[in-house]
N, C-alpha and C positions, 0 to 999 in steps of 0.2 A: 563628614563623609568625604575619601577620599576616592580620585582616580586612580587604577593602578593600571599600568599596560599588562594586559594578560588576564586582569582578575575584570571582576563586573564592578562591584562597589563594595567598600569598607566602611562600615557602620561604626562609630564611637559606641563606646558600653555608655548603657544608660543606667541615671538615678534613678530613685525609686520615685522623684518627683515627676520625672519625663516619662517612666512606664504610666503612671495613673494617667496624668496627657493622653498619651498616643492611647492608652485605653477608651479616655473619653470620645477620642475622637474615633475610635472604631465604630465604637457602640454608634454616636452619632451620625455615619457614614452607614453602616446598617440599619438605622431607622428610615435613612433617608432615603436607601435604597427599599426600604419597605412602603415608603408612602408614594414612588416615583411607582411602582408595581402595582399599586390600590388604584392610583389615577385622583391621586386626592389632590380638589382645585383651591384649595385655600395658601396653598403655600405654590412660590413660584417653582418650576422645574427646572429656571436653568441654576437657581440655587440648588436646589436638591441634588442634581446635578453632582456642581460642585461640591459640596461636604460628601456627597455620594466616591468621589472619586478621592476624597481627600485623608477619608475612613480606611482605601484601601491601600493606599499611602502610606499611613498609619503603620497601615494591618502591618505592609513590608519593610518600613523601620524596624519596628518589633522584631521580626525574625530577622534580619540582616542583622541587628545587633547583639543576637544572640546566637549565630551559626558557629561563634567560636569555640563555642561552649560545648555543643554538641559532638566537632570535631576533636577539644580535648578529651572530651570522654572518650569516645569511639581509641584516640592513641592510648590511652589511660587505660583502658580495659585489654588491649591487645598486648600492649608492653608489660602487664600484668599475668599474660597466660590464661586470664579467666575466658576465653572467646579465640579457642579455638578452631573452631568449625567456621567460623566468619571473620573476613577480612577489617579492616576499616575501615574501605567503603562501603562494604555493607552494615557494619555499627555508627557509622555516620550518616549515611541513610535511614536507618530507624529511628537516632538523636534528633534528627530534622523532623521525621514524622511525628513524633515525639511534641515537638517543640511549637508546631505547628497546632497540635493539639490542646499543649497549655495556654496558648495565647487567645485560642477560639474559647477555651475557659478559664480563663483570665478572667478575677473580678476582684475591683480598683477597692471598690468598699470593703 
């Protein structure tokens, strides 16, 4: 991950080792947000907490590492003529929605 002045943050492309990771740890981070919601007293909360918030960490790996992707498509379909009623930013827009949607089903197995 880099700083850039002007941009937010730039994500490394990931392996497919580091997708299965950050997958596990979403899922994890979503349980834990589910057990912090039930009030369940067997496990401590400030852990829960933590994997809770580290799931959603994850989460935004995941899409930061692959916003480039979406953005190529989006140039890739305009420079092509197939999208002409919509801009970039608007096909860059639905590649993030997109994208956003594959990661929420995302399954590592």
């Amino acid at each position: 991950m880099t700083e850039t002045p002007g941009l937010t943050v730039r994500y490394a492309r990931l392996s497919a080792e580091e997708e299965v990771e950050l997958a596990k740890q979403i899922e994890a981070g979503l349980y834990a947000e589910h057990l912090l919601a039930a009030g369940d007293s067997r496990h401590d909360p400030a852990l829960l907490k933590i994997v809770a918030r580290e799931g959603r960490l994850a989460f935004e790996r995941f899409v930061g590492a692959n916003l480039r992707l979406a953005a190529w498509w989006a140039r890739r379909r305009v420079a092509a003529g197939g999208a002409r009623s919509l801009s970039v930013d608007d096909l860059t827009s639905e590649g993030v929605l997109g994208l956003v949607r594959g990661v929420c089903k995302f399954d590592y197995t």
